[in-house]
N, C-alpha and C positions, 0 to 999 in steps of 0.2 A: 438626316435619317436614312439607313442604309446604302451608304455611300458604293457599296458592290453593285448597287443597282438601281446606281445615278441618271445613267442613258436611259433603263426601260421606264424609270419614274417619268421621266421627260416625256418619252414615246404616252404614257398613257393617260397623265395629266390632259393630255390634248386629241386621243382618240378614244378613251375608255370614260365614258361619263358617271359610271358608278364609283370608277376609282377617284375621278375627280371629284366625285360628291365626297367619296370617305378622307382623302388627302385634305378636301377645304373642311371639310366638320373636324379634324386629330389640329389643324392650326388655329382652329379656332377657341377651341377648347384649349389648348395649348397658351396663346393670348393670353385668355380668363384668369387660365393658372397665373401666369405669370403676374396679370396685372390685382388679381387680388392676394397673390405674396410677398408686393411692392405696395400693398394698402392704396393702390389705384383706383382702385374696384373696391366693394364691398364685399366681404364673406368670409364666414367661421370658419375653423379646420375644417369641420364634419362637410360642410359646401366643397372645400377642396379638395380633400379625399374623393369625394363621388366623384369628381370632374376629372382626379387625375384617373377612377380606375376606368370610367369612360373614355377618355385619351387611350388610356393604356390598350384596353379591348379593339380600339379600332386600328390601333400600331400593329395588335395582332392580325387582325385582318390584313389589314395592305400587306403585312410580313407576308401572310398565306397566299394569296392572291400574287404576289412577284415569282415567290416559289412557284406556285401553280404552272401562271405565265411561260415563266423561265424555264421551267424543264420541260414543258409541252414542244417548247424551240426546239427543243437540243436532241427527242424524240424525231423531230421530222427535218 
């Protein structure tokens, strides 16, 4: 998942605890999906759907969030 922002992901995975909380809930969620569209897991489309646009909404976050980050850098 945005591989342009491989290194800052790394950096904040382990100094940004918010982002870490948002990166381990979009893999966790992520899991779910996967393991209930491998019949792993139990759950109806309508369960998946929610889970994926929950995934989705927090991918937007971290998206915003690296932006933010990233151009705050390049400002100073």
């Amino acid at each position: 998942m945005f591989p342009e922002y491989r290194d800052l992901i790394s950096e904040l995975k382990t100094t940004d605890k918010y982002f870490q909380n948002l990166f381990e809930k979009h893999n966790v969620l992520d899991q779910r999906v996967k393991n209930m569209e491998s019949r792993l897991e139990p759950g109806t489309p309508d369960e998946i759907e929610v889970l994926k646009k929950k995934k989705l909404a927090i991918k937007d976050e971290l998206y915003a969030l690296l932006m933010q980050i990233s151009l705050s850098r390049i400002k100073t």
